[in-house]
Structures are given as C-alpha cells and as structure tokens.
TIVO-2410 file (N, C-alpha, C; in nm, 3 decimals):
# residues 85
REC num residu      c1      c2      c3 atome chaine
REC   1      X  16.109   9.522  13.005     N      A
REC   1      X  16.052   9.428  13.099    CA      A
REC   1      X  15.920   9.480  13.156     C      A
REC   2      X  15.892   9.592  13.195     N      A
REC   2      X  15.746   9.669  13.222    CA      A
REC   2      X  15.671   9.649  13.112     C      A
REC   3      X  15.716   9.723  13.042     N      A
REC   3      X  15.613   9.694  12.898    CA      A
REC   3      X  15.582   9.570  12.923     C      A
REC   4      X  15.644   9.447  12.910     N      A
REC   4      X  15.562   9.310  12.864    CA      A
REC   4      X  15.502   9.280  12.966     C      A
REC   5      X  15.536   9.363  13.119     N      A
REC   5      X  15.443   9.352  13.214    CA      A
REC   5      X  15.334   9.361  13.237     C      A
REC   6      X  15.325   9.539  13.197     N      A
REC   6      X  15.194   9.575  13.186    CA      A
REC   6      X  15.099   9.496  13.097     C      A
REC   7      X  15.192   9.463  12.918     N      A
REC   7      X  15.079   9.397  12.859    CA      A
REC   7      X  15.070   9.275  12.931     C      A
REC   8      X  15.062   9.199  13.005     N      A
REC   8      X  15.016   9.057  13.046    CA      A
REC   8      X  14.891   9.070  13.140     C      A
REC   9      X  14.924   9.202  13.206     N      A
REC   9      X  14.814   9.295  13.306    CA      A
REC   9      X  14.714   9.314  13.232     C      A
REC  10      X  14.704   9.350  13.116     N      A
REC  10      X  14.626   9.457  13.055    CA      A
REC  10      X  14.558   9.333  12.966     C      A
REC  11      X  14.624   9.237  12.925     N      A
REC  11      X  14.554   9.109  12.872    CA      A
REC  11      X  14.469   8.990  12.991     C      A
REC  12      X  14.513   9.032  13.047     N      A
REC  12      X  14.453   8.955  13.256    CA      A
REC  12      X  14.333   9.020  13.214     C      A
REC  13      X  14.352   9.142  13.250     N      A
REC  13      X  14.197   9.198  13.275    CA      A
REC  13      X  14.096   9.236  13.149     C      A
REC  14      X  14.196   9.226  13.036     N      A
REC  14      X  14.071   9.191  12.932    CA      A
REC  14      X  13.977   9.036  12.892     C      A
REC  15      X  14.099   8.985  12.954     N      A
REC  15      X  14.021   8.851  12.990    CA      A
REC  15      X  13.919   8.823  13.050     C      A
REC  16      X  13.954   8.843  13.171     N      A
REC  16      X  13.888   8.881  13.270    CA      A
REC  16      X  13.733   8.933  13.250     C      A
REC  17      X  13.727   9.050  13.263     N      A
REC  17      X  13.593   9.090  13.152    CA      A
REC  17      X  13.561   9.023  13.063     C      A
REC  18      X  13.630   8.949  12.988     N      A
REC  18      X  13.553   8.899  12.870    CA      A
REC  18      X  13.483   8.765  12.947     C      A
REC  19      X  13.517   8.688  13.038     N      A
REC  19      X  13.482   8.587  13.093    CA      A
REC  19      X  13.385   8.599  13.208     C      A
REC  20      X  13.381   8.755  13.236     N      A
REC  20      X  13.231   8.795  13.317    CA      A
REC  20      X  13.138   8.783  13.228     C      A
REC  21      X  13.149   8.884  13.112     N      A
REC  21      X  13.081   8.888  13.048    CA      A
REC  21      X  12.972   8.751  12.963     C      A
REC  22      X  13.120   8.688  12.921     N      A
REC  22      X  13.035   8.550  12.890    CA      A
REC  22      X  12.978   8.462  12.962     C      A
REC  23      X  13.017   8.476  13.098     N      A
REC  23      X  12.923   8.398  13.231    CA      A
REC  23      X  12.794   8.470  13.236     C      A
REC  24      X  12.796   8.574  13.254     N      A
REC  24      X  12.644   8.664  13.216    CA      A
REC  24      X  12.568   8.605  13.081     C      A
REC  25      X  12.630   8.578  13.001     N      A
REC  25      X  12.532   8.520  12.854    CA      A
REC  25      X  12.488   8.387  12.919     C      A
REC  26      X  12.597   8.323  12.945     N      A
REC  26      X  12.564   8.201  12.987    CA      A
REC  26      X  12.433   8.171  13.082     C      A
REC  27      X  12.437   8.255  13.188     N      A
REC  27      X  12.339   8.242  13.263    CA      A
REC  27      X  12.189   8.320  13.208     C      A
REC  28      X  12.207   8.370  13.122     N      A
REC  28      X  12.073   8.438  13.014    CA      A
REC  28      X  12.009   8.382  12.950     C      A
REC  29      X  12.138   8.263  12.923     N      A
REC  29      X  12.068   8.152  12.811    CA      A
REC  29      X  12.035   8.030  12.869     C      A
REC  30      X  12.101   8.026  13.026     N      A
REC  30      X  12.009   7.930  13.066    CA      A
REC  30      X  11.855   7.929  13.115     C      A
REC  31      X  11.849   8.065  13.186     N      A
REC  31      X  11.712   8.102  13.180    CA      A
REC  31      X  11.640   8.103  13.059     C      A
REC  32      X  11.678   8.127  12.977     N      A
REC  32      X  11.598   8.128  12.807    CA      A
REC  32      X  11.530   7.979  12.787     C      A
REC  33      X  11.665   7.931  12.851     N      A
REC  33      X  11.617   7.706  12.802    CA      A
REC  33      X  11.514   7.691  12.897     C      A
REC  34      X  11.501   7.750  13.032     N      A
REC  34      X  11.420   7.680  13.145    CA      A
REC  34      X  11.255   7.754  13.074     C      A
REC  35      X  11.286   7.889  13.054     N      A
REC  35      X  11.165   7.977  13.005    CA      A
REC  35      X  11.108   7.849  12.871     C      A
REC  36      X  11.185   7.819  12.772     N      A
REC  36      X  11.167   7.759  12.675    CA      A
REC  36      X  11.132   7.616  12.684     C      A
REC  37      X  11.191   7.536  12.783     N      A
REC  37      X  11.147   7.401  12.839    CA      A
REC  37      X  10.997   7.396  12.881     C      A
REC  38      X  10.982   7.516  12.968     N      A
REC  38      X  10.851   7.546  13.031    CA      A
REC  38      X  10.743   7.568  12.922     C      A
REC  39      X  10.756   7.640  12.820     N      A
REC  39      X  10.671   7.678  12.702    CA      A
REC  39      X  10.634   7.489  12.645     C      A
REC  40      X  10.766   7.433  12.652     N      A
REC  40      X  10.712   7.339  12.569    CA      A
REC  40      X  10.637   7.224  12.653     C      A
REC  41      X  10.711   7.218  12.785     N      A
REC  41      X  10.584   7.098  12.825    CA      A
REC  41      X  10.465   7.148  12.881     C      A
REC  42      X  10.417   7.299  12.850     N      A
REC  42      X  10.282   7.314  12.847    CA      A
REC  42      X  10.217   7.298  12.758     C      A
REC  43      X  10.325   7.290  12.572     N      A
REC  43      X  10.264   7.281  12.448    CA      A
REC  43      X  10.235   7.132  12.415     C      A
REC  44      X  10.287   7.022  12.516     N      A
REC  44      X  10.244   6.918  12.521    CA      A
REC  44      X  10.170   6.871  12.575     C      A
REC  45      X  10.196   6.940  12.719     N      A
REC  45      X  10.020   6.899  12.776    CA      A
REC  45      X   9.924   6.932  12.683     C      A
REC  46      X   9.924   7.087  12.633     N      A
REC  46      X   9.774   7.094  12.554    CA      A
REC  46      X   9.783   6.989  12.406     C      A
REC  47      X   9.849   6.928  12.370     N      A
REC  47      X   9.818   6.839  12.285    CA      A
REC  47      X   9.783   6.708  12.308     C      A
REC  48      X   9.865   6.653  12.411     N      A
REC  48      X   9.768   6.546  12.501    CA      A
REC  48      X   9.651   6.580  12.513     C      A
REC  49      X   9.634   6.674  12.567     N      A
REC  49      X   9.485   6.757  12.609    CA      A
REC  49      X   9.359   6.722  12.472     C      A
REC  50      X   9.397   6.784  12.369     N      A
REC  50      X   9.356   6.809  12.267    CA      A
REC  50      X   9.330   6.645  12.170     C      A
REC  51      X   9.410   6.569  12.168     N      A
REC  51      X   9.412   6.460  12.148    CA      A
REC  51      X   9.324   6.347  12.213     C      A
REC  52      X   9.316   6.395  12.342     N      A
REC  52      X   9.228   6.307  12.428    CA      A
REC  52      X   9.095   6.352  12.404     C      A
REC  53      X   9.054   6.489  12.389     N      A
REC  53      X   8.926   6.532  12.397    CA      A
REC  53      X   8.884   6.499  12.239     C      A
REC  54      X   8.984   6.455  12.107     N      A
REC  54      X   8.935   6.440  11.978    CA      A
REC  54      X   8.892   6.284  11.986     C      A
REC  55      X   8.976   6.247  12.067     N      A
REC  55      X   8.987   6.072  12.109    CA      A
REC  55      X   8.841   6.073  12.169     C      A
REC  56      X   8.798   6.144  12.250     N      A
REC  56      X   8.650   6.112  12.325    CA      A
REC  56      X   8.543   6.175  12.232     C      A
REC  57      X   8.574   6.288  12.177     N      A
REC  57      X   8.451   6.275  12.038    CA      A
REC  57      X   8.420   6.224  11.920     C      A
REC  58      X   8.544   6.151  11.908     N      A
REC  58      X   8.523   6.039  11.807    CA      A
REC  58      X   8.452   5.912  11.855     C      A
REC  59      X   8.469   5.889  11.916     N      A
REC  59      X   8.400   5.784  12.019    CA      A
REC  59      X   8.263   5.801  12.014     C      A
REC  60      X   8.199   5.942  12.094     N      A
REC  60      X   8.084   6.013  12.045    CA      A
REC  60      X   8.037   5.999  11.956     C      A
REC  61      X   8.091   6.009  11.839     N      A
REC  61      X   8.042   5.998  11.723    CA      A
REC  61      X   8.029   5.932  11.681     C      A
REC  62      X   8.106   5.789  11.683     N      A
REC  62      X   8.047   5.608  11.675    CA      A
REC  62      X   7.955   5.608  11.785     C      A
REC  63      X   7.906   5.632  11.883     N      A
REC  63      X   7.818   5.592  11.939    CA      A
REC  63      X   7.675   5.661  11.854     C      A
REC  64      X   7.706   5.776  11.875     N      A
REC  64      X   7.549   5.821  11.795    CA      A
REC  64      X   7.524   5.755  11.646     C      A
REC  65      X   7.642   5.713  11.609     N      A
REC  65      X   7.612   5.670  11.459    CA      A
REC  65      X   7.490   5.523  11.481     C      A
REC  66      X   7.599   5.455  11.569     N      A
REC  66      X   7.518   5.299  11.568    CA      A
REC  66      X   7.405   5.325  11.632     C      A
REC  67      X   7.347   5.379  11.741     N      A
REC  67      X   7.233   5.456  11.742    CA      A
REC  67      X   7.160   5.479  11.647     C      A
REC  68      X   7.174   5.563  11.582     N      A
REC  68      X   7.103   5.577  11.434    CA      A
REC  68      X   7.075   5.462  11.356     C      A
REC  69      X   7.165   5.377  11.357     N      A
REC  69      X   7.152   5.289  11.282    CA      A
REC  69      X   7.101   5.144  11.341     C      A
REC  70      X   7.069   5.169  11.455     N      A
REC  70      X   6.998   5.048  11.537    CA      A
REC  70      X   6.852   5.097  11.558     C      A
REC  71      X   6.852   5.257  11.538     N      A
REC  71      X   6.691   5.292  11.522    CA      A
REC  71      X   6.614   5.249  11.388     C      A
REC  72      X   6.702   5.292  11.299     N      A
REC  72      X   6.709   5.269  11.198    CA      A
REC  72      X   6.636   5.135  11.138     C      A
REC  73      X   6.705   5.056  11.195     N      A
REC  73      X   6.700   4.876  11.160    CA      A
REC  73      X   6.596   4.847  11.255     C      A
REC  74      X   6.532   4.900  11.339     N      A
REC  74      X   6.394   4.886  11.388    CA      A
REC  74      X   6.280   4.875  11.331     C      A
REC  75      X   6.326   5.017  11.255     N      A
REC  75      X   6.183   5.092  11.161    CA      A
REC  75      X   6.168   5.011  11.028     C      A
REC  76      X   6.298   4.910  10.997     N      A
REC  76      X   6.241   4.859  10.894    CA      A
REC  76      X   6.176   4.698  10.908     C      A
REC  77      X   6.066   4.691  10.857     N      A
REC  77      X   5.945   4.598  10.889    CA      A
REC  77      X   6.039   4.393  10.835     C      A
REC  78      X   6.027   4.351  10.912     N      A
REC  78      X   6.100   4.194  10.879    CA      A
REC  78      X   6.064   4.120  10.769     C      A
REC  79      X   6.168   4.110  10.702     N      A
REC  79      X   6.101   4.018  10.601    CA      A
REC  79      X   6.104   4.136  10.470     C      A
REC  80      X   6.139   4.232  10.474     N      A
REC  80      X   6.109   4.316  10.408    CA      A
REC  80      X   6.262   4.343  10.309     C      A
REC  81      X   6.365   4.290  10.262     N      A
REC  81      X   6.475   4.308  10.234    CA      A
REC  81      X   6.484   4.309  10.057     C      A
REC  82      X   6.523   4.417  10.010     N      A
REC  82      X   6.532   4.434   9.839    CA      A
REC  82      X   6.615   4.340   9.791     C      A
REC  83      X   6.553   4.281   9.681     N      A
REC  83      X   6.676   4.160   9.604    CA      A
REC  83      X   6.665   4.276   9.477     C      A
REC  84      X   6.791   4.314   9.455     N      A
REC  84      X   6.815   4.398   9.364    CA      A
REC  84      X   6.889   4.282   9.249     C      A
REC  85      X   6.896   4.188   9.235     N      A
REC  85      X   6.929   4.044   9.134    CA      A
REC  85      X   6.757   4.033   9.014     C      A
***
C-alpha cells in the first residue's frame, strides 16, 4: 500500500514539473508570436510604403512622358504629316 503510495506521489510531482515546465514554453512561444506579429506588420507597412512610393513614380513617369510628347508635337510644323501610302 506505500509503495503504490509513494508511486502516485512521485508521478504528482513529475507531473507537476512537467506542466511548469510546459507553461514556461508556452509563455516563450507566446512572446515569439507577439515578437513575430510585430516583425510582420512592420513588413507590411514597408510594402505599403514601397508600393505607394512605386505607385507615385509611375505616375512621374507618365507625366514626364506626355510632356515630352506635347513638346514634341509643338516642334512639329502643321500640315507637315508623312503619307507613307
């Protein structure tokens, strides 16, 4: 009757420990997700970021085009158009 005592004791407190222990992971890995959450909605801001600033130099770059091409269509004299027929 001791014997199966002790082992129920001796299985208590290996439990026991084992369920500190895994509350300790647990709480390691939740910091890991918050650390990791944090990484990522800064890796989205900078792609918003990055997206918006490709979004506004593309823009840029149709503007200077038609520019060019409204200087362009200045310089050439009226009336002046190639019939390549």
């Amino acid at each position: 009757m001791w014997k199966r005592f002790f082992e129920v004791m001796r299985q208590v407190i290996l439990l026991t420990d084992k369920t500190e222990r895994n509350a300790n992971d647990i709480a390691k890995l939740q910091e890991s997700m918050k650390d990791l959450t944090l990484a990522l909605e800064q890796l989205r801001y900078e792609l918003y970021s990055v997206r918006d600033k490709n979004e506004h130099e593309r823009s840029m770059i149709q503007l200077r085009l038609e520019n060019q091409l409204l200087k362009f269509e200045r310089r050439l004299k009226p009336g002046e158009e190639s019939d390549d027929s």
